[in-house]
PDB file of N, CA, C and O in Angstrom:
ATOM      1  N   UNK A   1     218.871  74.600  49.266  1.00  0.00           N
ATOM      2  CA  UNK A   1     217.617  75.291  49.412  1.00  0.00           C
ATOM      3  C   UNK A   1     216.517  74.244  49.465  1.00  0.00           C
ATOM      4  O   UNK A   1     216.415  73.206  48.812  1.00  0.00           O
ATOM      5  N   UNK A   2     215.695  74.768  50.420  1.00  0.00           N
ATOM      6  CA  UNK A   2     214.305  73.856  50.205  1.00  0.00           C
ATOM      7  C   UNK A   2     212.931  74.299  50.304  1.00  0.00           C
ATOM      8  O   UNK A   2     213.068  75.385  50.868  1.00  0.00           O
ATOM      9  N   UNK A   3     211.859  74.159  50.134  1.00  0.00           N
ATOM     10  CA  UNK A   3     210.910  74.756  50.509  1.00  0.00           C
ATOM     11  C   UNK A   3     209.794  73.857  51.832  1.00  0.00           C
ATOM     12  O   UNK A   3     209.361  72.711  51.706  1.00  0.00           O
ATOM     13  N   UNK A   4     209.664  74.358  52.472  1.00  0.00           N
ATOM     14  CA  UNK A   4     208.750  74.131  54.094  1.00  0.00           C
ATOM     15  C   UNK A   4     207.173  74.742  53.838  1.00  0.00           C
ATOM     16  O   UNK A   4     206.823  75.922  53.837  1.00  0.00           O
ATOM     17  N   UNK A   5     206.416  73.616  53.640  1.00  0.00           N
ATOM     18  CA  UNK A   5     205.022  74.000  53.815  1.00  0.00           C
ATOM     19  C   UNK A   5     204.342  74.685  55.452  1.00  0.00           C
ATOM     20  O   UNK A   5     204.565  73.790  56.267  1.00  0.00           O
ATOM     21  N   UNK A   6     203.707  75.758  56.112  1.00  0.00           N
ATOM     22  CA  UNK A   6     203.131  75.899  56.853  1.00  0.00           C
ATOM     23  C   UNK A   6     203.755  77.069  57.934  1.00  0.00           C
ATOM     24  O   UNK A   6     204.493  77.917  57.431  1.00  0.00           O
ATOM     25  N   UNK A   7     203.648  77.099  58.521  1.00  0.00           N
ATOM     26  CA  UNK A   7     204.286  78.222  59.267  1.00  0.00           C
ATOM     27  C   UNK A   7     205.686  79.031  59.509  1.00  0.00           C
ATOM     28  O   UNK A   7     206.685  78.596  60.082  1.00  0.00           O
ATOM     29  N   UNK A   8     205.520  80.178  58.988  1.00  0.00           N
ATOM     30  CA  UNK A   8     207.195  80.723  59.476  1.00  0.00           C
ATOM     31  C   UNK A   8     207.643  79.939  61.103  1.00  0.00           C
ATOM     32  O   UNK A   8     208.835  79.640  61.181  1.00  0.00           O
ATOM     33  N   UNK A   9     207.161  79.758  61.792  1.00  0.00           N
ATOM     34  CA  UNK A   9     207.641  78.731  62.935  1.00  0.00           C
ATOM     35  C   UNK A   9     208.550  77.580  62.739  1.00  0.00           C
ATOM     36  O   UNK A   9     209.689  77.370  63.154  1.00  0.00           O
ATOM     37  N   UNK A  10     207.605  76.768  61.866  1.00  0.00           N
ATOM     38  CA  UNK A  10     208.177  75.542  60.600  1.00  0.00           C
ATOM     39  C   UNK A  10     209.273  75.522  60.117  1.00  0.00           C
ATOM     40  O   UNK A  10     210.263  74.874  60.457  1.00  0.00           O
ATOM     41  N   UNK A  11     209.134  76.210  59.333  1.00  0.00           N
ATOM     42  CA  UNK A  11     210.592  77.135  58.330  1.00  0.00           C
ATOM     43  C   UNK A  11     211.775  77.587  59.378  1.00  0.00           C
ATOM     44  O   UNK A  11     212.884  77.066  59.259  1.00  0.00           O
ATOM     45  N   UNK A  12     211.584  78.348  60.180  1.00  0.00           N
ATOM     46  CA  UNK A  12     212.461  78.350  61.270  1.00  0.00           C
ATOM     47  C   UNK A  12     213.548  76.950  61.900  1.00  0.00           C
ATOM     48  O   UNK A  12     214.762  76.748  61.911  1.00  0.00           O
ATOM     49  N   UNK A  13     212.150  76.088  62.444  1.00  0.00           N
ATOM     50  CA  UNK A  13     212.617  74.614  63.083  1.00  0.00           C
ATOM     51  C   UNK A  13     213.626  74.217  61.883  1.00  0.00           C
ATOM     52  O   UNK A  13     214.825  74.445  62.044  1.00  0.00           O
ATOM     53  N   UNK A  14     213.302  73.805  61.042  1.00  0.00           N
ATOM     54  CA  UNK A  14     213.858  73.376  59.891  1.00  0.00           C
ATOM     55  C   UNK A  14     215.027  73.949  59.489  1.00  0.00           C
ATOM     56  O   UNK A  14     216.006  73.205  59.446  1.00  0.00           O
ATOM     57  N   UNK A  15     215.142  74.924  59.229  1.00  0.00           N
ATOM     58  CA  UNK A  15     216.301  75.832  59.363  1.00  0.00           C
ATOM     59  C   UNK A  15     217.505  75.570  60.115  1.00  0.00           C
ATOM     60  O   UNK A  15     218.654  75.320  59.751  1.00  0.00           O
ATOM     61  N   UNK A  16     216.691  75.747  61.840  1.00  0.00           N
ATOM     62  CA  UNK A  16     217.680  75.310  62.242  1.00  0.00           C
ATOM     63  C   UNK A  16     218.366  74.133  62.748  1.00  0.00           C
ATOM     64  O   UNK A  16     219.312  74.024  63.528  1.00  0.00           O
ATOM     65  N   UNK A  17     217.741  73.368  62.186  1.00  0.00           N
ATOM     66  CA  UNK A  17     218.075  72.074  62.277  1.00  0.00           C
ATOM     67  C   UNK A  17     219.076  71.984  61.260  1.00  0.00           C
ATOM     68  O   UNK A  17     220.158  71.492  61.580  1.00  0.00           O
ATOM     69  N   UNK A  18     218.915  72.334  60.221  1.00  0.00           N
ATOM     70  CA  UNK A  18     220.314  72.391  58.725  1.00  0.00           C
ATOM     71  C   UNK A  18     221.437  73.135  59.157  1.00  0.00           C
ATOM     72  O   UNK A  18     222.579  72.714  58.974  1.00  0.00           O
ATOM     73  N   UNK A  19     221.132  74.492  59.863  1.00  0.00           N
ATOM     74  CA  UNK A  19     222.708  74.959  59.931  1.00  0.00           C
ATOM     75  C   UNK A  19     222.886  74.221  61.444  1.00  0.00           C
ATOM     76  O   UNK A  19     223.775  74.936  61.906  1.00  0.00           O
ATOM     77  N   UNK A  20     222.681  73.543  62.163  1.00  0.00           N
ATOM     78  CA  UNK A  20     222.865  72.795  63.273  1.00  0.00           C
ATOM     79  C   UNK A  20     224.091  71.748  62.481  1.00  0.00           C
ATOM     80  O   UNK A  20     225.304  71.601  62.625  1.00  0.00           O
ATOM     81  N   UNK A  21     223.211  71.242  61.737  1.00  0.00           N
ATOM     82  CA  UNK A  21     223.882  69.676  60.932  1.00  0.00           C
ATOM     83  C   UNK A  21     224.623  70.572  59.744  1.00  0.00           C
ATOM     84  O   UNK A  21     224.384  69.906  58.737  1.00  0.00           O
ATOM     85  N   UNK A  22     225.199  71.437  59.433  1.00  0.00           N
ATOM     86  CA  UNK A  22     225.920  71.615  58.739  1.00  0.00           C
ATOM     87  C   UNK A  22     227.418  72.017  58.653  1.00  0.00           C
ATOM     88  O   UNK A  22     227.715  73.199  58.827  1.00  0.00           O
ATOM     89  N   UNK A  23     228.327  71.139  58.407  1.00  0.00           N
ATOM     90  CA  UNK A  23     229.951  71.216  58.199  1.00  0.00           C
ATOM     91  C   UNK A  23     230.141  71.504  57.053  1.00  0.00           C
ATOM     92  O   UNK A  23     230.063  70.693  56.130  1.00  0.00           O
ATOM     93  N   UNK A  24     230.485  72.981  56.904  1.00  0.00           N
ATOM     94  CA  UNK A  24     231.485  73.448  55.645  1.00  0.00           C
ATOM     95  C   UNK A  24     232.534  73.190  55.643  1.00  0.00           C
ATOM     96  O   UNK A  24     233.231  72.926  56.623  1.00  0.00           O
ATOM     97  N   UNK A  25     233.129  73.250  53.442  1.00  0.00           N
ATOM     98  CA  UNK A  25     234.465  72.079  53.419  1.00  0.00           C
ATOM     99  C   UNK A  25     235.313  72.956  54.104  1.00  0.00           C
ATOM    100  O   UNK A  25     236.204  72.107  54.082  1.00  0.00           O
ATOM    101  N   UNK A  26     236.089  74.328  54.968  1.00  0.00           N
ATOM    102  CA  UNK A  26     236.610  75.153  55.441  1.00  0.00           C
ATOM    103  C   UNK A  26     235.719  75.799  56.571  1.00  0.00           C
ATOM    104  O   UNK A  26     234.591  76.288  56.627  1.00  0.00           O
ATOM    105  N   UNK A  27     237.344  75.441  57.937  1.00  0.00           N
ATOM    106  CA  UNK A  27     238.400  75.373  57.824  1.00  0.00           C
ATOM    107  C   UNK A  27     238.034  73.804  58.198  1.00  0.00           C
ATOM    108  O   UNK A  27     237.119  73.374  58.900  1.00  0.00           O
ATOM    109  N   UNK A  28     239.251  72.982  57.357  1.00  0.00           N
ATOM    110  CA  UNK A  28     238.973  71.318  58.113  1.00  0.00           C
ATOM    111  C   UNK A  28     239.182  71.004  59.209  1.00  0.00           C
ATOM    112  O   UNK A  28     238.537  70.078  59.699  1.00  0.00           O
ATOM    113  N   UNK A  29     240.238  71.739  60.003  1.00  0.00           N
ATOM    114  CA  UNK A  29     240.300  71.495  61.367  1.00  0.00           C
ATOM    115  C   UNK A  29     239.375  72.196  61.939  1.00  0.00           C
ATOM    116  O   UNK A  29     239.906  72.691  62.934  1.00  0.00           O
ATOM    117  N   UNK A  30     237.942  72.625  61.857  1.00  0.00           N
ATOM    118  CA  UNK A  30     237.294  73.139  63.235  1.00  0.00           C
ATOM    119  C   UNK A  30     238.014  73.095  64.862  1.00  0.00           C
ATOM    120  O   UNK A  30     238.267  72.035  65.434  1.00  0.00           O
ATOM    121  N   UNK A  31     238.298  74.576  65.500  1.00  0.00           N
ATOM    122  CA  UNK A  31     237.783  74.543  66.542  1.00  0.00           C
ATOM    123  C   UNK A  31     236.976  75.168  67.437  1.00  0.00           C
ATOM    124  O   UNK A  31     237.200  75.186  68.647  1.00  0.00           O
ATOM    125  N   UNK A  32     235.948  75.737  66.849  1.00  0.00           N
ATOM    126  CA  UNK A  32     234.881  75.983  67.734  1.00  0.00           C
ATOM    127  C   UNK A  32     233.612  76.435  66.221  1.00  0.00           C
ATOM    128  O   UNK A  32     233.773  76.912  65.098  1.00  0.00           O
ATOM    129  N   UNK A  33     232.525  76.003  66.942  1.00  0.00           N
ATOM    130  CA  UNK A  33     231.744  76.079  66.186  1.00  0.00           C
ATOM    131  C   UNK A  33     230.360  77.387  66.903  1.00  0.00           C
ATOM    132  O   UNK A  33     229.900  76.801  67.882  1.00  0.00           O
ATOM    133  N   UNK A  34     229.837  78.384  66.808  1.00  0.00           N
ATOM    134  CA  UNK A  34     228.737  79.246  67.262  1.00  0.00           C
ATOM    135  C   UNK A  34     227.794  79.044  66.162  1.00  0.00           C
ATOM    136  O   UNK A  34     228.064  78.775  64.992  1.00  0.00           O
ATOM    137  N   UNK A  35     226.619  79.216  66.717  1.00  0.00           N
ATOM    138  CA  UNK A  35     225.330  79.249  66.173  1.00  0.00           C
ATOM    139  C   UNK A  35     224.480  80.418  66.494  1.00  0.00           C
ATOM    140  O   UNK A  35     223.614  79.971  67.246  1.00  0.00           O
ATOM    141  N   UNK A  36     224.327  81.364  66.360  1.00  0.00           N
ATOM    142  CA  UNK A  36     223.208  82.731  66.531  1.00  0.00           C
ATOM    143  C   UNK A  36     222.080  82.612  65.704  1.00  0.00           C
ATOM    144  O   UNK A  36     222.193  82.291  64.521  1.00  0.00           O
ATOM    145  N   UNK A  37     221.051  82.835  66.211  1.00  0.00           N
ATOM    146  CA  UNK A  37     220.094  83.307  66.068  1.00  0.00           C
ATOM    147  C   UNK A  37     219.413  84.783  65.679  1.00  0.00           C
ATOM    148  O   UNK A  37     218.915  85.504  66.543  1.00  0.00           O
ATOM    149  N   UNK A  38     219.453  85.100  64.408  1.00  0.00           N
ATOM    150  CA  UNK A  38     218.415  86.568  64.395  1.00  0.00           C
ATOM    151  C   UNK A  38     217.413  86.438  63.721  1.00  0.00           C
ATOM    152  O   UNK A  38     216.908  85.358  63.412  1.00  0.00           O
ATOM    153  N   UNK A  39     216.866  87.947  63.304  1.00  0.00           N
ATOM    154  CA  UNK A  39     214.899  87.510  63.260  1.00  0.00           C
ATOM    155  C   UNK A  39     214.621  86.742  61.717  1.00  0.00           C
ATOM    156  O   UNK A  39     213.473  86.402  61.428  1.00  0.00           O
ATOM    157  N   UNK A  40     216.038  86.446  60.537  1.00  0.00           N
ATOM    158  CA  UNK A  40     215.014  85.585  59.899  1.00  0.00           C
ATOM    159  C   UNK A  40     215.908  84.902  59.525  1.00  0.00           C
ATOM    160  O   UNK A  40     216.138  84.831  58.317  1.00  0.00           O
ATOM    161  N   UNK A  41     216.559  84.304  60.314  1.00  0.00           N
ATOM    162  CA  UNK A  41     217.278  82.803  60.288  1.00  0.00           C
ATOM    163  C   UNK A  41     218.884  82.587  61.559  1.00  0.00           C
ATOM    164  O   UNK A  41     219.020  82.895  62.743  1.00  0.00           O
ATOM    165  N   UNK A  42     219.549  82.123  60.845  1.00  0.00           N
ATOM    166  CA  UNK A  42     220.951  81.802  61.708  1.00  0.00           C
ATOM    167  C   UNK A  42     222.092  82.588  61.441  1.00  0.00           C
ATOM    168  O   UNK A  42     221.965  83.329  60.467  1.00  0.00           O
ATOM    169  N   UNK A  43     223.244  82.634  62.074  1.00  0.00           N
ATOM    170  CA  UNK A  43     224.828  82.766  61.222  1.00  0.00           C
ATOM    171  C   UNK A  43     225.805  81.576  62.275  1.00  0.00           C
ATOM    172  O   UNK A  43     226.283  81.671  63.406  1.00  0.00           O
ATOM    173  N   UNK A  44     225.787  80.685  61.431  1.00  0.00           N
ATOM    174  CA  UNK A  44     226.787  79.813  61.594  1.00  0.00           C
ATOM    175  C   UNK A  44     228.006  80.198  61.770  1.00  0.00           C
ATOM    176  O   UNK A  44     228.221  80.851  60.749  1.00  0.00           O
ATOM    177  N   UNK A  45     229.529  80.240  62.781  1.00  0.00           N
ATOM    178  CA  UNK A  45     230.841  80.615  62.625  1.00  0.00           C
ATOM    179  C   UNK A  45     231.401  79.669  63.112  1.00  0.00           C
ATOM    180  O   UNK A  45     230.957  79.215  64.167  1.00  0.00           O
ATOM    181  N   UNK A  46     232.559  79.075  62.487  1.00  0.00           N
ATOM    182  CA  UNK A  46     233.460  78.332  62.764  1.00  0.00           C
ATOM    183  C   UNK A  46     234.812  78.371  62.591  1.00  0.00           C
ATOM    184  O   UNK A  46     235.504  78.143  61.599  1.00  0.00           O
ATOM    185  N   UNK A  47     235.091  78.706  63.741  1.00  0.00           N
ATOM    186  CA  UNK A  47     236.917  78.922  63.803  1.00  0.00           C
ATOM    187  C   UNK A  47     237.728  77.891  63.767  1.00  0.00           C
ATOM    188  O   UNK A  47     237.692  76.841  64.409  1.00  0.00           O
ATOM    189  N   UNK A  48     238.698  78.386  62.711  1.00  0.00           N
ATOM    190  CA  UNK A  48     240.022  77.127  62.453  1.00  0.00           C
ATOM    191  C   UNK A  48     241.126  77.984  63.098  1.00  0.00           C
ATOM    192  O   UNK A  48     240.980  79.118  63.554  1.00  0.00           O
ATOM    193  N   UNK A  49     242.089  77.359  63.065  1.00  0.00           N
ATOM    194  CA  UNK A  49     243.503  77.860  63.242  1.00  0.00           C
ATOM    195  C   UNK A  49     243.730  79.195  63.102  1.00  0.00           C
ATOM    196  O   UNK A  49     243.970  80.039  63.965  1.00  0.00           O
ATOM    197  N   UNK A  50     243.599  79.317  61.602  1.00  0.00           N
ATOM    198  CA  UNK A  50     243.989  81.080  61.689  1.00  0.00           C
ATOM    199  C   UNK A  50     242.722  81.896  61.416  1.00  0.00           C
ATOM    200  O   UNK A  50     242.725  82.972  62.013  1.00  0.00           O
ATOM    201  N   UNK A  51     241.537  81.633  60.594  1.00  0.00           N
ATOM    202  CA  UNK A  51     240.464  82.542  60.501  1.00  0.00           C
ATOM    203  C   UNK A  51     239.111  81.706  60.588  1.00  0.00           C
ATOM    204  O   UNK A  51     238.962  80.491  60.720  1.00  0.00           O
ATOM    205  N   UNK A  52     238.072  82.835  60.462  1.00  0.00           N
ATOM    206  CA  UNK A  52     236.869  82.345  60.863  1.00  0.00           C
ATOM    207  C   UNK A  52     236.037  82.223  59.876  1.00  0.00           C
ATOM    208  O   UNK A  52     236.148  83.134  59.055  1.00  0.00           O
ATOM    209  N   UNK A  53     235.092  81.293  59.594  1.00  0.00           N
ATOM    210  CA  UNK A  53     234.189  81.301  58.103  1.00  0.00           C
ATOM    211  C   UNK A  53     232.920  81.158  58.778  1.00  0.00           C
ATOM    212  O   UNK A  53     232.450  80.230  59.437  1.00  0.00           O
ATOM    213  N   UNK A  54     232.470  82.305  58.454  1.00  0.00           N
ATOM    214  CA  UNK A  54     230.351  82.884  58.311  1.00  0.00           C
ATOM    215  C   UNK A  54     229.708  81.771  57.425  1.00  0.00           C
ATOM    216  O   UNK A  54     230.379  81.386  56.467  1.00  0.00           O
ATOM    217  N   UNK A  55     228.453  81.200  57.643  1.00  0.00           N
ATOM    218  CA  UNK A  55     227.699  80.992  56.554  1.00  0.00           C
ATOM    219  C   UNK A  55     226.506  81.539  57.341  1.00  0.00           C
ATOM    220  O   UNK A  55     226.345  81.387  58.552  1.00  0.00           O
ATOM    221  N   UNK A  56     225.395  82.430  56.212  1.00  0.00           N
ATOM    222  CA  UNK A  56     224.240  82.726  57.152  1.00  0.00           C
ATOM    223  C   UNK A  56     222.977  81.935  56.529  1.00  0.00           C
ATOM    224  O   UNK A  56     222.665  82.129  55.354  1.00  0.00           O
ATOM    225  N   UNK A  57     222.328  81.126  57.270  1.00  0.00           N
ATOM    226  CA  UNK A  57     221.018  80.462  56.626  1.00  0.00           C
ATOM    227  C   UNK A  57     220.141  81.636  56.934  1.00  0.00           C
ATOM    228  O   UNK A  57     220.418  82.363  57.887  1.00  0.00           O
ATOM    229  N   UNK A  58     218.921  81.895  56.047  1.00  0.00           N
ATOM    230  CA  UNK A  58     217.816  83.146  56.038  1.00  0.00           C
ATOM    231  C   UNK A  58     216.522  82.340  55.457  1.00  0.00           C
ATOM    232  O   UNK A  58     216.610  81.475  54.586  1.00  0.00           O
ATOM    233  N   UNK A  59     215.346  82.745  56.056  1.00  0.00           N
ATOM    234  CA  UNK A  59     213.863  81.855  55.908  1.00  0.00           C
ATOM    235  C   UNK A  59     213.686  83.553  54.693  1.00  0.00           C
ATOM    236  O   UNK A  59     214.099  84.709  54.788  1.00  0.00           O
ATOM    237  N   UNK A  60     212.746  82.689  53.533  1.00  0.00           N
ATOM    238  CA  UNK A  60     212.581  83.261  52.420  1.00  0.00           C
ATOM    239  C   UNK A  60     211.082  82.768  52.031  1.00  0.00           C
ATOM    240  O   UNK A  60     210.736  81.604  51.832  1.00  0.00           O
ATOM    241  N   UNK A  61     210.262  83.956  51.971  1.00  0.00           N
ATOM    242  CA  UNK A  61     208.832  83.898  51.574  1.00  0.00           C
ATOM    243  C   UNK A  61     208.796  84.078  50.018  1.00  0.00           C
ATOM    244  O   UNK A  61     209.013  85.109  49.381  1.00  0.00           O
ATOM    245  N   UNK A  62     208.398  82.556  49.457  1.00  0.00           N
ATOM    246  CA  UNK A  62     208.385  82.414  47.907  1.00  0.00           C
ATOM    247  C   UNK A  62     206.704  83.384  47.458  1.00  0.00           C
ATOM    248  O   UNK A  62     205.642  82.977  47.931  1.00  0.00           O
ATOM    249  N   UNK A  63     206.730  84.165  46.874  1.00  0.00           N
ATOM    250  CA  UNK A  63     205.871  85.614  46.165  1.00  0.00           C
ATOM    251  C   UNK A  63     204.823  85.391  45.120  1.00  0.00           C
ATOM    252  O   UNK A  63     203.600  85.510  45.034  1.00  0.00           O
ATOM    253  N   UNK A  64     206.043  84.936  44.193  1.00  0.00           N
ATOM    254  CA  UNK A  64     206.106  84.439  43.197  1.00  0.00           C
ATOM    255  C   UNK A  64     206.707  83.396  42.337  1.00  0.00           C
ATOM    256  O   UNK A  64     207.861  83.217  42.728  1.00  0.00           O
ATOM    257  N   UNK A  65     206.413  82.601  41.296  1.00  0.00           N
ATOM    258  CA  UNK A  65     206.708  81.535  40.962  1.00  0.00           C
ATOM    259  C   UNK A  65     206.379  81.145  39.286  1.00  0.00           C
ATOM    260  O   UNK A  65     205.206  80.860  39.047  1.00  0.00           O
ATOM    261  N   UNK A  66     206.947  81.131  38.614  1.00  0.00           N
ATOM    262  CA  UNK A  66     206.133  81.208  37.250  1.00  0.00           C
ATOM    263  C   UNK A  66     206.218  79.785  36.589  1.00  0.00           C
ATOM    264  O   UNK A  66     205.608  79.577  35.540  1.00  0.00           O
ATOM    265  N   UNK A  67     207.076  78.660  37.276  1.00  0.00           N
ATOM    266  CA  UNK A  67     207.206  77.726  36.923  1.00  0.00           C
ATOM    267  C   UNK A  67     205.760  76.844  35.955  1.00  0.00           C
ATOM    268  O   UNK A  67     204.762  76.849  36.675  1.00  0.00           O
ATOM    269  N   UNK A  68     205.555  76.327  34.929  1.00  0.00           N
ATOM    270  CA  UNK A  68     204.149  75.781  34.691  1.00  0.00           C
ATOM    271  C   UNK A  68     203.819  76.601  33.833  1.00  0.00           C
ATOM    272  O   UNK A  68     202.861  76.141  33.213  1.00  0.00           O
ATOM    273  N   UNK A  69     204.164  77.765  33.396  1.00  0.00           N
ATOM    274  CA  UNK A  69     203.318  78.317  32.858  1.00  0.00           C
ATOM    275  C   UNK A  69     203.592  78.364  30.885  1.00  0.00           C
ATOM    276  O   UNK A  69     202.768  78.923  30.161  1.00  0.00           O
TER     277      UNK A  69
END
């Protein structure tokens, strides 16, 4: 997780730049990797041999915060 100062645009770029650059430890043999796009982030899929593993990155508007207090 991280936090992105300035525009949901921003947060987006950034985004997808991480699930771009991101290899989960499964399956180790990748062979094929998809990237989609929906309205508030990615779903990464990558097929191994026998099944397929989801990860979904999602842009998250911090509200609230009580840290400091």
């Amino acid at each position: 997780m991280t936090h992105v100062e300035g525009a949901r645009e921003d947060a987006l770029a950034e985004l997808e730049k991480r699930a771009r650059g991101y290899f989960p430890e499964h399956p180790s043999s990748p062979k094929r990797r998809r990237l989609f796009r929906h309205s508030d982030g990615f779903v990464l899929v990558v097929d191994g041999a026998w099944q397929s593993y989801g990860t979904r990155f999602t842009v998250a508007e911090l509200l609230h915060d009580n840290a400091g207090l």
